[in-house]
Structure formats: structure tokens, C-alpha cells
N, C-alpha and C positions, 0 to 999 in steps of 0.2 A: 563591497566594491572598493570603500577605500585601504584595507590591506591590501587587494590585490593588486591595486594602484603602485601605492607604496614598496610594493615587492616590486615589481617591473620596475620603477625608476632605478630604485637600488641596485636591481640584476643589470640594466643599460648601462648605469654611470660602472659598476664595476669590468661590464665588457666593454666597453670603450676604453678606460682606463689600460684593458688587460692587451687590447689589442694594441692600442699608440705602443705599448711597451718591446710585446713580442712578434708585431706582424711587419714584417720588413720587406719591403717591394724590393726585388731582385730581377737579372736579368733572365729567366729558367732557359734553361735545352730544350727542356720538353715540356709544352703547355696541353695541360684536357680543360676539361670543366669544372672538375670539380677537385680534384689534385694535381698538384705539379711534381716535378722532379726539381728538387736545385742543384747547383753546381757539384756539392760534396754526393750527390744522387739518391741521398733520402728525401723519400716521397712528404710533401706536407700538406697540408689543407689549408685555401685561400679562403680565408673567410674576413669580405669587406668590412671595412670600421663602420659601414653606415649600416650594419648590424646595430650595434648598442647604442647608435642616437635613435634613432627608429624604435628601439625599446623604452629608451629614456622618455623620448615624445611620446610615445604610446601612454606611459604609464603618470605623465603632469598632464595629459587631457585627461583620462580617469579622473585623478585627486582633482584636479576642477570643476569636473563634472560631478563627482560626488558633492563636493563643497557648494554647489549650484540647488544641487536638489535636496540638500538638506536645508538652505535657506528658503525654499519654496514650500517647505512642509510646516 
């Protein structure tokens, strides 16, 4: 459990990271659900930054919880 822990935090702080950089709120033409259009009219994929904290917190409760139940053993 705690690699998989460890991988998750790693994988959140990297897509947070990756999104702060490349994901830029714009004003679209044309809004769906799950992709947009932007102004130059290639299609992209909205994917919110509270993806990779949500990863991130997933993965320091794991390693906690790991670290909890290994002191109780």
C-alpha cells in the first residue's frame, strides 16, 4: 500500500504541476462537456487542476494510513 501511496502522490504533484503550466482558461466558441473548441478551432480537453490535488490527497492519506498501521502492528 505504501508504493501505491507513493506513486499516486508523485503522479498528483506531477499533474498539477503539468496542468498550472499547460491548462489555460480561455473564452471558447464553443463549449460540450468534455471538449471544447478554442478560438484558433482545435478541439482540446478540459481537464480541471483539482484532478492532481485530489490525486495528491488521495495518495498522503494512503502513506498515513500505511504509517498508522504499521505502528499498530
Amino acid at each position: 500500500m505504501r508504493k501505491i501511496s507513493i506513486f499516486l502522490f508523485i503522479v498528483g504533484v506531477i499533474t498539477t504541476i503539468a496542468l498550472i503550466i499547460y491548462f489555460k482558461t480561455v473564452v471558447n466558441p464553443v463549449d460540450s462537456d468534455s471538449m471544447t473548441i478554442d478560438g484558433s478551432g482545435n478541439m482540446i480537453a478540459k481537464w480541471p487542476l483539482f484532478i492532481g490535488i485530489i490525486l495528491t490527497f488521495v495518495g498522503g492519506v494512503f502513506f498515513y494510513a500505511s504509517i498508522d498501521e504499521e505502528n499498530k502492528a
